[in-house]
N, CA and C of each residue as an Amber inpcrd file, in Angstrom:
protein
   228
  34.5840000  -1.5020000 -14.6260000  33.8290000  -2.6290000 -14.1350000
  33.9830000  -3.8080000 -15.0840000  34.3330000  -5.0880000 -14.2720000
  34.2110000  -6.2320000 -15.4700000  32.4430000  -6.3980000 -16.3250000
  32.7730000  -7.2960000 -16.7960000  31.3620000  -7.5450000 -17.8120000
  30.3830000  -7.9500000 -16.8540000  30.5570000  -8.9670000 -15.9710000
  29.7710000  -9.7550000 -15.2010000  28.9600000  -8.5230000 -13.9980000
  29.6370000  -7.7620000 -13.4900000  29.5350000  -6.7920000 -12.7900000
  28.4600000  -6.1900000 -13.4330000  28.3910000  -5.5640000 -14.4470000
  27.3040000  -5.0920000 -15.0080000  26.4120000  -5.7380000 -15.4150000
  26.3600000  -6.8840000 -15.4490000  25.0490000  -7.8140000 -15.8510000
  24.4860000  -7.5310000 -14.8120000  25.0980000  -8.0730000 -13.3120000
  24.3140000  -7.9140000 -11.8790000  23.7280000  -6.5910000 -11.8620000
  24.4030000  -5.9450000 -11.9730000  24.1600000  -4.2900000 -12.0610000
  22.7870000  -3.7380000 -12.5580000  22.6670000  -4.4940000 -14.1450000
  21.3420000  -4.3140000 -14.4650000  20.0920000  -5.1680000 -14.1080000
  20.6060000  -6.2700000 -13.7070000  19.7810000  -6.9720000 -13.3810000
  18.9640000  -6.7390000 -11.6990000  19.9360000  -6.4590000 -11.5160000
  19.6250000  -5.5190000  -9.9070000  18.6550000  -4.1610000 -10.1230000
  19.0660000  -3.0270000 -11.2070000  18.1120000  -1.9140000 -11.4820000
  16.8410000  -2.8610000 -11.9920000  16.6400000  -3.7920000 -12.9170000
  15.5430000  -4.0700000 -13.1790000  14.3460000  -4.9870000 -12.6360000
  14.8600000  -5.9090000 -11.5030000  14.1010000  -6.2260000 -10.4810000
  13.5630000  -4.7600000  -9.6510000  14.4800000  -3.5040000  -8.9100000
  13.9840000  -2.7930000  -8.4400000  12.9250000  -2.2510000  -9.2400000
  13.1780000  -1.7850000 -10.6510000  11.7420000  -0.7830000 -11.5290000
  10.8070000  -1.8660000 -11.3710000  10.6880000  -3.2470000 -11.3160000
   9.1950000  -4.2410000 -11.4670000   8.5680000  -4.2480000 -10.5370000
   9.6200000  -4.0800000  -9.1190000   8.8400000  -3.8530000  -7.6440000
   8.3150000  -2.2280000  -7.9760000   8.8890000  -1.5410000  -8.2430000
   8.1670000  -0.1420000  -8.2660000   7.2610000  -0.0540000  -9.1690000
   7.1770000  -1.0060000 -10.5480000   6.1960000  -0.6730000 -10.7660000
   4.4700000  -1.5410000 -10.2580000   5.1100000  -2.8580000  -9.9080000
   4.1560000  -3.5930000  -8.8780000   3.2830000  -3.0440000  -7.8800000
   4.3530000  -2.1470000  -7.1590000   3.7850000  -1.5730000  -5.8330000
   3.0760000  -0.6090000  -6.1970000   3.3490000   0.7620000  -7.3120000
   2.8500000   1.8740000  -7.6370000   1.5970000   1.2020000  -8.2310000
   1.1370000  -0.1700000  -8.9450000   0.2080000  -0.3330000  -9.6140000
  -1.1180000  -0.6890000  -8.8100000  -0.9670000  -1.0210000  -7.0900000
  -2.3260000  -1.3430000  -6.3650000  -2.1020000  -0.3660000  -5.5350000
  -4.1440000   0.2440000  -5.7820000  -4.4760000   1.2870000  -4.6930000
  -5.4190000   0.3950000  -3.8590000  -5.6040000   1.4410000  -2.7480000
  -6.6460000   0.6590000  -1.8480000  -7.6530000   1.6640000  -1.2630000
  -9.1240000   0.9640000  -1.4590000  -9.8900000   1.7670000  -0.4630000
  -9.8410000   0.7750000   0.9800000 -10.5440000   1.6810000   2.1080000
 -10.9490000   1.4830000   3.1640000 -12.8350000   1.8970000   3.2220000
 -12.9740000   0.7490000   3.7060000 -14.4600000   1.0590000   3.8160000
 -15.2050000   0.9540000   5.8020000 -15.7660000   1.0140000   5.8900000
 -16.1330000   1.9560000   7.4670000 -17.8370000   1.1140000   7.4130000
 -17.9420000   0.2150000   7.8440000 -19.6460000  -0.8050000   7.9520000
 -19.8230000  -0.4350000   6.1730000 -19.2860000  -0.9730000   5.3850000
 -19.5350000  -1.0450000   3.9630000 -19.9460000   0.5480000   3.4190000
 -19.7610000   1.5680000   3.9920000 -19.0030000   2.7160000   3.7410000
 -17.5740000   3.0860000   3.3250000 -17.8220000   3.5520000   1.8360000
 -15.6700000   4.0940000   1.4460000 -15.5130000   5.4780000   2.5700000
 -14.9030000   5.0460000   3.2380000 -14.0600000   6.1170000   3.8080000
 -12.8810000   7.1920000   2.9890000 -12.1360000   6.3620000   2.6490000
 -10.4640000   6.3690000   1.7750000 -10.8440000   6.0140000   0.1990000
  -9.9790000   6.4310000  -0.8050000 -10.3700000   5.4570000  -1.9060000
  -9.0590000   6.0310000  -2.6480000  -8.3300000   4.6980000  -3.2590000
  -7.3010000   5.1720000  -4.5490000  -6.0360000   6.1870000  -3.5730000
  -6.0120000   4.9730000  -2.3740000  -4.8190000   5.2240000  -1.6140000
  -3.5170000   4.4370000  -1.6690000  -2.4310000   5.0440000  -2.1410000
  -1.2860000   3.9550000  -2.1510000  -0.9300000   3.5680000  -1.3430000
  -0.0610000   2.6110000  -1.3290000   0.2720000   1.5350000  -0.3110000
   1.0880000   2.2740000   0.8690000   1.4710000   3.2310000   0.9160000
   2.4520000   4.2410000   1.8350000   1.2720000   4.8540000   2.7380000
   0.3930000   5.4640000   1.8430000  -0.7680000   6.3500000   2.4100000
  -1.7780000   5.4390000   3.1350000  -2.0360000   4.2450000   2.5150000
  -3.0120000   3.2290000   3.4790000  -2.1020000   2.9630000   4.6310000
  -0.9300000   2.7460000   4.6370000  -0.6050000   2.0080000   5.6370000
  -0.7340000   3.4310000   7.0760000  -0.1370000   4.3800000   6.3500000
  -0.1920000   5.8700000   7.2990000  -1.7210000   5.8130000   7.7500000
  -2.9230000   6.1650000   6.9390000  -4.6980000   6.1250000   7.2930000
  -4.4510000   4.5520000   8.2500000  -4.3160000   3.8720000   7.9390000
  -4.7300000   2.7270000   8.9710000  -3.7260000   3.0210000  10.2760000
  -2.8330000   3.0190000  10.4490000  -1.9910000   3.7930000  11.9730000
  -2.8710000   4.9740000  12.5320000  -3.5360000   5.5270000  11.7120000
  -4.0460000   6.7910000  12.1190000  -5.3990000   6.3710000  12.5280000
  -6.2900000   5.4990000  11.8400000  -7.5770000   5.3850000  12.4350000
  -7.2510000   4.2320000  13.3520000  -6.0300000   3.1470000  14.0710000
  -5.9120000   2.1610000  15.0850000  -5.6930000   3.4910000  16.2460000
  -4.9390000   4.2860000  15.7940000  -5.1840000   5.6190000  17.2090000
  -6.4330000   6.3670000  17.4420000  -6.6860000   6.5960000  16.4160000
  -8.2540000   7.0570000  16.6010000  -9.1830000   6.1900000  17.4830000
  -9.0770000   4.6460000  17.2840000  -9.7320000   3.9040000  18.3330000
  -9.4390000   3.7360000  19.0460000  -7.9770000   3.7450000  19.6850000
  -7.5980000   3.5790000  21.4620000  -7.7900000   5.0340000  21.8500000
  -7.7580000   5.9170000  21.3320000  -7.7960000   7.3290000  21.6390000
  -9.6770000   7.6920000  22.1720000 -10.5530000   7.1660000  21.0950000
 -11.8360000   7.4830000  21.0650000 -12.8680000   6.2380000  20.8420000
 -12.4490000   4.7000000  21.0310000 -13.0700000   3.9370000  20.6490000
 -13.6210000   3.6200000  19.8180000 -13.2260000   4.1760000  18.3080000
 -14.0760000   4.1200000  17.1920000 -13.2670000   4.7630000  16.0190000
 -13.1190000   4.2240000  14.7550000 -13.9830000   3.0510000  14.2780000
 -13.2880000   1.4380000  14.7310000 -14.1000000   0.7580000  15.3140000
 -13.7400000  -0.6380000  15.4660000 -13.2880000  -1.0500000  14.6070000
 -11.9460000  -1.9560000  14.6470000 -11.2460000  -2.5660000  13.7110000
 -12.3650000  -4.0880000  12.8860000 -13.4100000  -4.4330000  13.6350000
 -14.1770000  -5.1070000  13.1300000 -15.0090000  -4.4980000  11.9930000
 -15.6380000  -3.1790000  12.3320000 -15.9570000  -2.2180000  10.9700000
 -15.5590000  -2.0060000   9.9770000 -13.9340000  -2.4440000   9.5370000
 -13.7640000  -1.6960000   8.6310000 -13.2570000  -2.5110000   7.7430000
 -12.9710000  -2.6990000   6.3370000 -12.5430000  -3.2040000   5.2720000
 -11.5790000  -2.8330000   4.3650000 -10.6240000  -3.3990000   3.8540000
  -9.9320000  -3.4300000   2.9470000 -10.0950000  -3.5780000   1.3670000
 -10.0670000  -2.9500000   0.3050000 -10.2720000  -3.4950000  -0.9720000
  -9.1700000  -3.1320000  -1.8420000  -8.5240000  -4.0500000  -1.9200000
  -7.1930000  -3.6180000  -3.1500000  -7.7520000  -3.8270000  -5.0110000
  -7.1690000  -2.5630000  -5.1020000  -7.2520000  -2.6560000  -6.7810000
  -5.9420000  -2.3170000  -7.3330000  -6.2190000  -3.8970000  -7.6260000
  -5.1820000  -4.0160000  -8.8640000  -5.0500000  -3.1440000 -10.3270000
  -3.9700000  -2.5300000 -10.5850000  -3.9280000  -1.7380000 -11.8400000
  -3.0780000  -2.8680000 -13.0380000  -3.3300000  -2.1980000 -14.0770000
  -2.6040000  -2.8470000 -15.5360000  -1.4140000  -3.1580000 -15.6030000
């Protein structure tokens, strides 16, 4: 590989580790009328719980998407 090639190279691995460590660093609860439902869910797993409780309400009418809340926590 020329020189330049590997600059991109690393510079490419090290944008990816800052997004991974960005993304790995906020969890999220879900809260249900100011009830935690969820808590210290990653961003993969909230997004899966929220698909799962928008079926739960066309399926059973409940919990209303007006009920429920989001709270992200930011980590170090």
């Amino acid at each position: 590989m020329k020189f330049g090639a590997i600059l991109a190279s690393e510079l490419v691995t090290k944008k990816q580790e800052s997004f991974e460590i960005k993304q790995m660093s906020t969890q999220y609860n879900i809260l249900c009328e100011g009830r935690k439902i969820y808590s210290n869910l990653t961003e993969e797993e909230y997004f899966d719980t929220m698909e799962d409780l928008a079926q739960q309400f066309y399926e059973q009418g409940s919990p209303s998407p007006e009920e429920l809340e989001t709270e992200m926590i930011e980590g170090n």
